[in-house]
N, C-alpha and C positions, 0 to 999 in steps of 0.2 A: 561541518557544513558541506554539501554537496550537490551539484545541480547534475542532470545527466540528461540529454534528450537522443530519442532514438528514429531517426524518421526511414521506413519502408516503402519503397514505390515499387511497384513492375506492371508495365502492358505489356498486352499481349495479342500478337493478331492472329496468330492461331486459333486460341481458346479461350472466347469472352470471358469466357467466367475466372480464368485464371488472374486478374487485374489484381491486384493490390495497392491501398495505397491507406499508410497508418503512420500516424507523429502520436507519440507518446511522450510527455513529460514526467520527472521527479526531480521533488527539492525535499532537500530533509535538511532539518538543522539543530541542533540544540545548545543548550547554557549549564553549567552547574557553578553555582555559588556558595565558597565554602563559606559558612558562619563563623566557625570554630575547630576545633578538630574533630569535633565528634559530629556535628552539625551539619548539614549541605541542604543546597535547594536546590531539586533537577527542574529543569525543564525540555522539553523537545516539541517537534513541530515536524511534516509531513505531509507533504503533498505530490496525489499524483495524477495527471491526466493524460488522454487518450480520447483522440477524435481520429475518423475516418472507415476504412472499412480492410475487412482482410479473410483471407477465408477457414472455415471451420471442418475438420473431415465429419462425414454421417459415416456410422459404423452399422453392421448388422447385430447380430444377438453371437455370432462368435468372436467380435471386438475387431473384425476386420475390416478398413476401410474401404466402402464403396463408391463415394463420392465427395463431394465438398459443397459447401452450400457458403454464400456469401457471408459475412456478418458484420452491421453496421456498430460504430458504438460512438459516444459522444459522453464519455467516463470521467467523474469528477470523484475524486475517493480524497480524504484527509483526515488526518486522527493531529488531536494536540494533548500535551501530556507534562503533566506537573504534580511534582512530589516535595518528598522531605525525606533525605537519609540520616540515620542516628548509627553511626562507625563506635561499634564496641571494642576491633584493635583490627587490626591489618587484615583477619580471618572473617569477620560477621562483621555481618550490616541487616540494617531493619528500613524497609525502604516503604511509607506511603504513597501512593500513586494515585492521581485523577485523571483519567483516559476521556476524549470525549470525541469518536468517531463518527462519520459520515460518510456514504456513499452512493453515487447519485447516476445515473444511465436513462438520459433520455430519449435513446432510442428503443427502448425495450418497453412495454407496459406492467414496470414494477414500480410502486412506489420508491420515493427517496428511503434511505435505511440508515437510523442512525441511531447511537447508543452511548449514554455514558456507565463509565465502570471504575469505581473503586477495589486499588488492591493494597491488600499489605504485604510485601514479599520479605522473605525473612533468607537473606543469603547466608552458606557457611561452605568455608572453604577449607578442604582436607590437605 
């Protein structure tokens, strides 16, 4: 489990536009439960947000920065995630996975974006 926040401020009375001011949240956390020995159930969780504004370079077409332009955001992203591992010995594992992400900015004119996804990952270790 892990929380971490990171808050950014600066004025400035020089150079309006150099202002920043940005708080960013994440928590992540997970569970695994062994059944058996060869049995487990994962689960995890994640969350991250970010509200405020901070600035973005504008580059030309030789990738060199000419300026900076502001950029607001008000960012809600989370993915939650549950499985089942099957442990064939200390080396492989066979892990189901159900992913179900989302991602949300409404300062911008995108829709919300979200996805679920099924995997089956097949680990082996040399």
């Amino acid at each position: 489990m892990g929380y971490y926040s990171y808050q950014t401020s600066r004025v400035s009375s020089v150079i309006d536009f150099s202002a920043v001011d940005l708080e960013s949240n994440r928590f992540n956390c997970g569970l695994n439960i062994e059944l058996s020995e060869e049995f487990s159930v994962l689960s995890a969780f994640e969350k991250f947000t970010s509200i405020g504004y901070d600035l973005i370079s504008k580059r030309d077409v030789y990738d060199d920065i000419f300026n900076f332009e502001r950029y607001d955001v008000d960012l809600k992203e989370s993915i939650y995630a549950f499985g089942l591992m099957y442990t064939f010995n200390q080396n492989n594992n066979l892990k189901l996975i159900y992913q179900d992400y989302t991602w949300d900015n409404t300062t911008i004119e995108q829709p919300k974006y979200s996805f679920d996804r099924m995997s089956l990952v097949f680990n082996m270790k040399f």
